[in-house]
VOKEFI-802638 format. One line per 5 residues: number of its first residue (from 1); their letters; for each residue y, x, z of N, C-alpha, C, CB. Coordinates in Angstrom, 3 decimals. Glycine has a CB too. Layout:
BEGIN
NUM> A> Y X Z Y X Z Y X Z Y X Z  ... $
! end
This chain:
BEGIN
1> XXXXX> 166.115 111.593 86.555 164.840 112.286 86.481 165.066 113.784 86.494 164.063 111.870 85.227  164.148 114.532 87.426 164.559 115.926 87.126 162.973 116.358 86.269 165.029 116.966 88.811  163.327 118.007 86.314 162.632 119.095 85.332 160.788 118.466 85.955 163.270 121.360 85.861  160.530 118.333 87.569 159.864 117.961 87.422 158.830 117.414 87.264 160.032 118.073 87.411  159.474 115.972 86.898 159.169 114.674 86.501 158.210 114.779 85.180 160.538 113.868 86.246 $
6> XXXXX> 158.778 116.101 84.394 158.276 116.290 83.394 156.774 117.134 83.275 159.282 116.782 82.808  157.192 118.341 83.890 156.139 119.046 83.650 155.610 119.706 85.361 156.622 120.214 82.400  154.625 120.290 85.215 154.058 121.080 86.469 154.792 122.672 86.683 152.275 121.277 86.202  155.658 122.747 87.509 156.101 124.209 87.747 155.620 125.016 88.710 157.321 124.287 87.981  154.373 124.711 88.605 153.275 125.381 89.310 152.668 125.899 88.113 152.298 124.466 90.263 $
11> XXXXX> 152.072 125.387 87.471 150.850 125.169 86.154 151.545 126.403 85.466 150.815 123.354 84.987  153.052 125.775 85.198 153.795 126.879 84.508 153.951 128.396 84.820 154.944 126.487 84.504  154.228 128.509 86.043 153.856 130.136 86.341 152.328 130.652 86.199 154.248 130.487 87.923  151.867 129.569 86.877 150.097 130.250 86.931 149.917 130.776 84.773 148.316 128.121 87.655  150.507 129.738 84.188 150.374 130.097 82.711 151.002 131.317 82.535 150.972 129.088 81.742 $
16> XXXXX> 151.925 131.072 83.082 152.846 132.752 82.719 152.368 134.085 83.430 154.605 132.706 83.312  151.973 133.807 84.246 151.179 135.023 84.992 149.726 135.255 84.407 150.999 134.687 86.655  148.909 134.211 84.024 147.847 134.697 83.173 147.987 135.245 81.749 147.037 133.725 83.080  149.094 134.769 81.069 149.853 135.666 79.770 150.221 136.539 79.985 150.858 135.329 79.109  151.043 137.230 80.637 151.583 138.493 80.967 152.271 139.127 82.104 152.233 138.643 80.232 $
21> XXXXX> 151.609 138.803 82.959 152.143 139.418 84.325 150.681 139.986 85.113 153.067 138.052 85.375  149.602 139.637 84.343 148.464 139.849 85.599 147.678 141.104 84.845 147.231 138.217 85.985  148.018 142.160 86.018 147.590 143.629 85.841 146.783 143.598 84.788 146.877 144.301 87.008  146.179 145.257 84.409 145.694 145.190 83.011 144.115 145.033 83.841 146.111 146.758 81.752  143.311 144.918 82.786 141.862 145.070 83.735 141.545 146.311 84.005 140.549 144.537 83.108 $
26> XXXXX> 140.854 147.201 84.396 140.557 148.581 85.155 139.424 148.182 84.682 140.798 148.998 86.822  138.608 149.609 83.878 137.042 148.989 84.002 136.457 150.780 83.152 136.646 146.850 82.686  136.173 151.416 83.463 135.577 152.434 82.483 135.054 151.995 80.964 134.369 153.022 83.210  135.063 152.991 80.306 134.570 153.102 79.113 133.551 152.460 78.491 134.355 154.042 79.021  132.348 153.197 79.367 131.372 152.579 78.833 130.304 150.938 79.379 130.688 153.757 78.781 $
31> XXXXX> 131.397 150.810 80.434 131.561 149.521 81.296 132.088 148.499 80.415 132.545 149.691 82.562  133.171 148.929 79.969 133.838 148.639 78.839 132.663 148.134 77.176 134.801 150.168 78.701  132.462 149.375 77.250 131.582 149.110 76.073 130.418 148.089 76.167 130.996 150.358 75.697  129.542 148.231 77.111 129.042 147.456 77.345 129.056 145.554 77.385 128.992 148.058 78.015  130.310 145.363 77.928 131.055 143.948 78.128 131.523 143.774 76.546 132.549 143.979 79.407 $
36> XXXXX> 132.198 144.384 75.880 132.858 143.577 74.573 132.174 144.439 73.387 134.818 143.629 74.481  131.821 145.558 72.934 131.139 146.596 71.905 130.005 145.891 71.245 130.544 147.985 72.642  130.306 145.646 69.559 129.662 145.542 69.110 129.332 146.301 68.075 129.737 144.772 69.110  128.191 146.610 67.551 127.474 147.436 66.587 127.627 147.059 65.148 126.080 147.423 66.901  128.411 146.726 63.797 128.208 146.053 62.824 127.331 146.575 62.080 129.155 145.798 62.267 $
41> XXXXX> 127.030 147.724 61.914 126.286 148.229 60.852 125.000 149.057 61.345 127.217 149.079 60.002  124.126 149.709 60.781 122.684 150.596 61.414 121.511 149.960 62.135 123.106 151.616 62.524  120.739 150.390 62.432 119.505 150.261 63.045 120.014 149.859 64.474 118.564 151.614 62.947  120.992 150.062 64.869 120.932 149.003 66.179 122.041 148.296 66.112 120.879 149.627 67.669  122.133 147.125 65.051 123.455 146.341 65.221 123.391 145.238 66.563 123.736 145.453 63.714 $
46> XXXXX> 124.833 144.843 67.059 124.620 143.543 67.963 125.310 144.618 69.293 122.552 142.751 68.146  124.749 143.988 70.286 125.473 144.473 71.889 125.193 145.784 71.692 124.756 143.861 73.539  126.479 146.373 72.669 126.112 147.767 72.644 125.664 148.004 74.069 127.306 148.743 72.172  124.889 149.103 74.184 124.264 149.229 75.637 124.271 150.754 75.938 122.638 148.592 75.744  125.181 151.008 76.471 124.594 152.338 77.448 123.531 153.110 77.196 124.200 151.985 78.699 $
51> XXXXX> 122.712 151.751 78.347 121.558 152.416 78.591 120.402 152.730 77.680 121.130 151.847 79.461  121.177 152.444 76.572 120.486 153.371 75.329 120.284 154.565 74.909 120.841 153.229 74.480  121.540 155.041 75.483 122.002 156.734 75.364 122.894 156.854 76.569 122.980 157.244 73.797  122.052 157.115 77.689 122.895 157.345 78.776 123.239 158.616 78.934 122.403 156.929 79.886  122.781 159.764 77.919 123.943 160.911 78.121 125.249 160.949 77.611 123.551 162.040 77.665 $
56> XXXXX> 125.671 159.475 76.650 126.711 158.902 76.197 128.128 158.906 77.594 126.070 157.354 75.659  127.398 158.457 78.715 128.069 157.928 79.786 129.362 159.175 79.933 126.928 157.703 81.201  128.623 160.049 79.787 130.188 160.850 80.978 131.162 160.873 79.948 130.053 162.909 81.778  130.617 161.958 78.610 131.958 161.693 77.775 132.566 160.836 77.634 131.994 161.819 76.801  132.459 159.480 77.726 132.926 158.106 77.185 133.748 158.105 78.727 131.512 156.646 76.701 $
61> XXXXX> 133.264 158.384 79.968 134.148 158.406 81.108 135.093 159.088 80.845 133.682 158.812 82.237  134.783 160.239 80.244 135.921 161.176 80.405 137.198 160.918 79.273 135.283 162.719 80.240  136.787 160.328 78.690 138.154 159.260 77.470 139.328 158.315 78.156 137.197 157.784 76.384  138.608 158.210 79.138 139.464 157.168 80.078 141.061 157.596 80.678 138.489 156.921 81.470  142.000 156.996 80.312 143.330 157.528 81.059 143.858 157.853 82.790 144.194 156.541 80.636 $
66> XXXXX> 142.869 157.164 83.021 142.319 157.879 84.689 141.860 158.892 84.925 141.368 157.366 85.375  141.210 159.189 84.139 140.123 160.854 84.075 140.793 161.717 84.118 139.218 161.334 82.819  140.553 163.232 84.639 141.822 164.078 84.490 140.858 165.141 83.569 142.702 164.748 86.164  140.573 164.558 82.540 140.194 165.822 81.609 140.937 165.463 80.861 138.833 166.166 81.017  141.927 166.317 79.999 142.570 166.509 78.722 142.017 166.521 77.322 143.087 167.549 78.821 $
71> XXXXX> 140.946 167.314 77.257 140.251 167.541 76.589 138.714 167.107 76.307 140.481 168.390 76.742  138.391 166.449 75.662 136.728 166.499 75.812 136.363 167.032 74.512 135.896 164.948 76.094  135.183 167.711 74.331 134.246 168.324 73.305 132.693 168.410 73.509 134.678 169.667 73.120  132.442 167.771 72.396 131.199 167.122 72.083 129.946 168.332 71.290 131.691 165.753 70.983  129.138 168.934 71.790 128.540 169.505 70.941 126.932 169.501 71.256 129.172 170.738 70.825 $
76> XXXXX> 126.167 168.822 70.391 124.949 168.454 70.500 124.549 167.565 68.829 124.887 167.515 72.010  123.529 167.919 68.901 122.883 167.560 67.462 123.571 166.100 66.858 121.046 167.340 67.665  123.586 166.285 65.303 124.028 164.896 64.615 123.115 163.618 65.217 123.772 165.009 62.830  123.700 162.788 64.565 123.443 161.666 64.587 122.535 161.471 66.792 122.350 161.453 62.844  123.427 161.516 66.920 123.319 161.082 68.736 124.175 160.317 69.285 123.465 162.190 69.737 $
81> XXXXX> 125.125 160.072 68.413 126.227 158.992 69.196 127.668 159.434 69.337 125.784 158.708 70.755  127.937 160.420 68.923 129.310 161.568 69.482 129.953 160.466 68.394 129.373 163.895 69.077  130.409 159.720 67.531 131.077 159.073 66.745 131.204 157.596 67.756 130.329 159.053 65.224  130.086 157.296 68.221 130.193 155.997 68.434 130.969 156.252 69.985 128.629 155.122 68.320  131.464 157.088 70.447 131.917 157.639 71.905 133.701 157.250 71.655 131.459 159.745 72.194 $
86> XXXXX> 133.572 158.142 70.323 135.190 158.121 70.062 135.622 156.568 69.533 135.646 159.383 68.739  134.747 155.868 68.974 134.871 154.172 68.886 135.489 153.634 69.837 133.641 153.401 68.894  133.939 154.200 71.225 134.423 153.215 72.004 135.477 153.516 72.795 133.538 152.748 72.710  136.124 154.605 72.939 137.378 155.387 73.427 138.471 154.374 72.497 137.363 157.369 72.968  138.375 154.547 71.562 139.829 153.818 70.758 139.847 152.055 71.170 139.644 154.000 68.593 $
91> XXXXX> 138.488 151.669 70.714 138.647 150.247 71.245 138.951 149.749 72.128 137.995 149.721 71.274  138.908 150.493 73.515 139.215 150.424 74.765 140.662 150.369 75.095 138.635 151.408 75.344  141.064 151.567 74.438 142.448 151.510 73.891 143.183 150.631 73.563 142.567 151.982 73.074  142.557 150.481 72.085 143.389 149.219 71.640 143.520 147.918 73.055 142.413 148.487 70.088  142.357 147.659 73.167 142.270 146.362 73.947 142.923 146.919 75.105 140.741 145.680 74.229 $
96> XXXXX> 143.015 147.614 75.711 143.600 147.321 77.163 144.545 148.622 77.506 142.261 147.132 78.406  145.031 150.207 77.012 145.260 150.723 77.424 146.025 151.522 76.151 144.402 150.937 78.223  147.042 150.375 75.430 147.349 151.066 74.085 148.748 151.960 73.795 147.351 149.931 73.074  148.306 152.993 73.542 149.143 153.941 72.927 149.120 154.187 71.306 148.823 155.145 73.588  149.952 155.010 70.800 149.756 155.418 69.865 148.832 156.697 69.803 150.825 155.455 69.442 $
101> XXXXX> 147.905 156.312 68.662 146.424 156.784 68.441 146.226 157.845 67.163 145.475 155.401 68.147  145.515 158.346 66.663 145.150 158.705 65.607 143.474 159.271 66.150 146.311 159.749 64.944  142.620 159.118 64.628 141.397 159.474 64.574 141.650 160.455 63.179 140.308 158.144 64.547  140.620 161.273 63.371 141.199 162.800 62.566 139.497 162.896 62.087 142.067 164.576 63.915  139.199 163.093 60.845 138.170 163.219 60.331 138.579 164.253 59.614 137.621 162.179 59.776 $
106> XXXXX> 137.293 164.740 58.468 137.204 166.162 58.235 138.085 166.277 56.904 135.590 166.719 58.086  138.545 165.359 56.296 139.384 164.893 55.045 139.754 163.925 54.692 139.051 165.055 54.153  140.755 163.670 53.939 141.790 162.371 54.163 140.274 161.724 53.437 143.833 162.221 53.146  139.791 161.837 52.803 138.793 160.868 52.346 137.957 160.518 52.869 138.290 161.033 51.535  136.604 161.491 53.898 136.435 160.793 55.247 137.029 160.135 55.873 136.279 161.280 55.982 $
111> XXXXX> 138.523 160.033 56.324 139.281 159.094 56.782 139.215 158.056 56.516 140.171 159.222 56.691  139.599 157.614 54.861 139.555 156.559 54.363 138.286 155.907 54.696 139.823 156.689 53.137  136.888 156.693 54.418 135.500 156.174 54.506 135.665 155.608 55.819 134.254 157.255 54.354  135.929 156.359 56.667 135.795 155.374 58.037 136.632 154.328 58.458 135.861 156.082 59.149  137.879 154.616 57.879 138.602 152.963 58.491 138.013 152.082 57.618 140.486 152.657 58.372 $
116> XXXXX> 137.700 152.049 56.377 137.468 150.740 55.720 135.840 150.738 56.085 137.938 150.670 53.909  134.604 151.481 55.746 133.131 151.127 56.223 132.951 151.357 57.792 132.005 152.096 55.411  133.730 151.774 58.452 133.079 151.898 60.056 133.945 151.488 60.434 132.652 153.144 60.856  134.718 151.851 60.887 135.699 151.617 62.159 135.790 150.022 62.078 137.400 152.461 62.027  136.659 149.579 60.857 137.133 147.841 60.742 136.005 147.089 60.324 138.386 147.451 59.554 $
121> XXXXX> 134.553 147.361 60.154 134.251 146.642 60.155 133.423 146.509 61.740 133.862 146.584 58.976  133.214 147.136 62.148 133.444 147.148 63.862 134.124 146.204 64.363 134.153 148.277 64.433  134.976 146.711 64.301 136.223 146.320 65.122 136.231 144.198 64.863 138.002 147.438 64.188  136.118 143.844 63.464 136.143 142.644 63.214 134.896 141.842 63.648 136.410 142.572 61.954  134.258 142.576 64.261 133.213 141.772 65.368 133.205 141.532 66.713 132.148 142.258 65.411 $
126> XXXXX> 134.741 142.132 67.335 134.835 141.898 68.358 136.334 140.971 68.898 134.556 143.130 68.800  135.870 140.215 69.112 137.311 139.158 69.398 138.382 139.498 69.768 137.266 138.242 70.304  138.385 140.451 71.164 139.159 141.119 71.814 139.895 142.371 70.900 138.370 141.513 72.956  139.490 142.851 69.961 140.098 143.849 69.187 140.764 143.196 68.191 139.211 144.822 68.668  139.838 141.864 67.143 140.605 141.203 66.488 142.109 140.532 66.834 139.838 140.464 66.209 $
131> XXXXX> 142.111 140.229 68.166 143.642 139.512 67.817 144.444 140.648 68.208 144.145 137.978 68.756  143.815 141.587 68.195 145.135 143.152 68.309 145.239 143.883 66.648 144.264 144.931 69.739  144.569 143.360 65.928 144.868 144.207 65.108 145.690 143.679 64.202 143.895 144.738 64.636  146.231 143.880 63.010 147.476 143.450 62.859 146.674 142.158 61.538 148.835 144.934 62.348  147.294 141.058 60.901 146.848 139.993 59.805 145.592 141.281 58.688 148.790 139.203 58.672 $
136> XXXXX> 144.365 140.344 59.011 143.770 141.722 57.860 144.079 141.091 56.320 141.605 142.103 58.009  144.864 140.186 56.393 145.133 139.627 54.406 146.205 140.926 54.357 146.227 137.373 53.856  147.091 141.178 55.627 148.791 142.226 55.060 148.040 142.984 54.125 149.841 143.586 56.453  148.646 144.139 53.468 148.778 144.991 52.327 149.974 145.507 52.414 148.593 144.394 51.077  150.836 145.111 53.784 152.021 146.076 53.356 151.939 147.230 54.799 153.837 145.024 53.177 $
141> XXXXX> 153.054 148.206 54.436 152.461 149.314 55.532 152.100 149.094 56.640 153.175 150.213 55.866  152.647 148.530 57.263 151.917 147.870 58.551 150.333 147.757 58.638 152.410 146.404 58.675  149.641 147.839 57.541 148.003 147.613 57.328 147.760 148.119 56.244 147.409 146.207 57.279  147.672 149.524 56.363 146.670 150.116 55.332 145.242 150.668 56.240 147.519 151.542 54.427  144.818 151.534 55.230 144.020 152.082 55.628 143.739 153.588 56.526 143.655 151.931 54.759 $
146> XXXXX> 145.325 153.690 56.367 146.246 154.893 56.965 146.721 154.813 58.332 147.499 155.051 56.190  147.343 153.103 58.407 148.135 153.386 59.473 147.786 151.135 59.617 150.196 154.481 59.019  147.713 151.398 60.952 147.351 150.364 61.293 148.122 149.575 62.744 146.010 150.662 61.333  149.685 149.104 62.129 150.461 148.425 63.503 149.733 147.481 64.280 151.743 147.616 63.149  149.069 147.727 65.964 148.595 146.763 66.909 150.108 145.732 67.086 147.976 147.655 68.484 $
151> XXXXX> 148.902 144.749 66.849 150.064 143.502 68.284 149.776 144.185 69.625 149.334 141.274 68.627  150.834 144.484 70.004 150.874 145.131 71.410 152.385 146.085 71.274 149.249 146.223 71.734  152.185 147.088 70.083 153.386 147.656 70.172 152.787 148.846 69.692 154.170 147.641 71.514  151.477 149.591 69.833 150.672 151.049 69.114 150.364 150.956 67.270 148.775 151.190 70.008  150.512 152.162 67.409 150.124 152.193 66.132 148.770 152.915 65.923 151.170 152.781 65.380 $
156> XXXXX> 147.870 152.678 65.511 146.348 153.609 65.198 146.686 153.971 63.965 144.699 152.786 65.183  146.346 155.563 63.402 146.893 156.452 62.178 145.543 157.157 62.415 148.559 157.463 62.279  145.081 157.116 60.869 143.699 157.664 60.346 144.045 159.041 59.565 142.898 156.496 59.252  143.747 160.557 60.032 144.378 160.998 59.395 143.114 162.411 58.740 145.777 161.195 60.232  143.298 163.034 57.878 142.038 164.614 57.654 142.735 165.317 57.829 141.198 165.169 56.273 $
161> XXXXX> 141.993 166.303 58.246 142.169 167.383 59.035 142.433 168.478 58.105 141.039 167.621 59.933  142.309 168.256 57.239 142.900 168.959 55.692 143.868 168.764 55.302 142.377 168.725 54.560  144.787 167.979 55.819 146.354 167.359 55.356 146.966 167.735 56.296 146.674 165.780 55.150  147.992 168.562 56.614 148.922 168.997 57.655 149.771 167.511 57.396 149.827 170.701 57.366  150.018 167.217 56.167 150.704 165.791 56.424 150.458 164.602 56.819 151.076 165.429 55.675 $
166> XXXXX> 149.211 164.619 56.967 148.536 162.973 57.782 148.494 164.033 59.178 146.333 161.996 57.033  148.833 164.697 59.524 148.354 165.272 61.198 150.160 165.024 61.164 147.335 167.484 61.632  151.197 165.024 60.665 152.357 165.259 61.157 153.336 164.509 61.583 152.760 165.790 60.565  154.271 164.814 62.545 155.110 164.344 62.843 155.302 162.384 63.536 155.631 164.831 61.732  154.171 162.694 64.272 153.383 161.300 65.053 153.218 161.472 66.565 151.718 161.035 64.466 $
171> XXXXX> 154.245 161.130 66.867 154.139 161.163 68.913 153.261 160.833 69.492 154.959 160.350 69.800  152.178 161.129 70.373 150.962 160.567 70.142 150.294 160.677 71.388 150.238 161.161 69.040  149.682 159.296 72.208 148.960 159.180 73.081 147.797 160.052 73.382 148.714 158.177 72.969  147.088 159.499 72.569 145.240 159.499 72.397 144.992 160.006 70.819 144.375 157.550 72.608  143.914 161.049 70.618 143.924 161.500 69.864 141.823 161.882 69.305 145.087 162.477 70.292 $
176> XXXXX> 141.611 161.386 68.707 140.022 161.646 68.376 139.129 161.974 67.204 139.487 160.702 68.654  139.210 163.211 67.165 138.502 163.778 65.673 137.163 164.307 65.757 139.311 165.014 65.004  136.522 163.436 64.521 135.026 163.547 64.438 135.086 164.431 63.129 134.102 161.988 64.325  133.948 165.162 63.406 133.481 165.902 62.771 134.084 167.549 62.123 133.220 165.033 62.055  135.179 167.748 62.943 136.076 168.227 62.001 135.771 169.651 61.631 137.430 168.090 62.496 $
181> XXX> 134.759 170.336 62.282 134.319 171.953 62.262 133.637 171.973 60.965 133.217 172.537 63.588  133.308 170.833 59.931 132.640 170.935 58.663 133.561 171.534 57.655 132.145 169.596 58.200  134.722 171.487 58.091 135.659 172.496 56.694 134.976 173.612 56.702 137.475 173.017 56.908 $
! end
């Protein structure tokens, strides 16, 4: 009897090529957002949509690792969405285009506020982010609220902008700080 008698070595590549050989998906931001983004908390929880705030669109394009802006800056009145931009920039990330990350708020304690009330509980509504993020029972460094090892190989690091030591010494992809002109 040979190999196979046993199994399909057809089946078997097609499996192995849908695990890890078949390109990443290509899809913009807020294309992106649209397809997997969910809302956990506020007045519009559930799908996220665009075309809710379609002046959302370009910045959220311009997050994209295709884009050739370096830089983006956000300046237009609170509460419009400029937080939920840099979300969907990281999630995108995580899920399909992951580097090592950090989100930079206005103090290590804003920091904290957002990985544990915004960001993760986000994030644990979307399937595609859940099996990237690392066991949420850990407690050891690998999963704090600081520093957060992806299955993939990135690390996401929550850091204020008041600590030269949460900004330091972190090689770093992608980089997204809200709010930080309030010092």
């Amino acid at each position: 009897m040979g190999a196979r008698d046993f199994f399909d070595v057809g089946l078997l590549h097609r499996e192995a090529f849908n695990a890890h050989l078949r390109p990443p998906l290509r899809i913009s931001c807020p294309d992106w957002a649209d397809k997997f983004r969910e809302i956990a908390k506020g007045p519009e929880k559930g799908r996220w949509r665009t075309s809710r705030t379609p002046y959302l669109r370009e910045p959220m394009e311009c997050t994209d690792p295709e884009h050739p802006a370096q830089r983006v800056v956000m300046q237009f009145a609170t509460q419009l969405g400029k937080s939920e931009v840099l979300y969907n920039a990281l999630f995108k990330r995580i899920h399909l285009d992951q580097v090592d990350m950090m989100m930079v708020q206005p103090t290590l304690q804003d920091s904290k506020d957002h990985s544990r009330q915004r960001l993760m509980p986000t994030a644990r509504q979307m399937p595609v982010i859940v099996e990237r993020l690392p066991d949420l029972r850990s407690r050891d460094e690998t999963n704090t609220w600081q520093t957060k090892e992806l299955r993939g190989g990135a690390t996401l690091f929550f850091a204020g902008a008041n600590s030269a030591r949460s900004l330091a010494s972190k090689p770093l992809g992608f980089v997204v700080a809200d709010e930080i002109v309030r010092l």
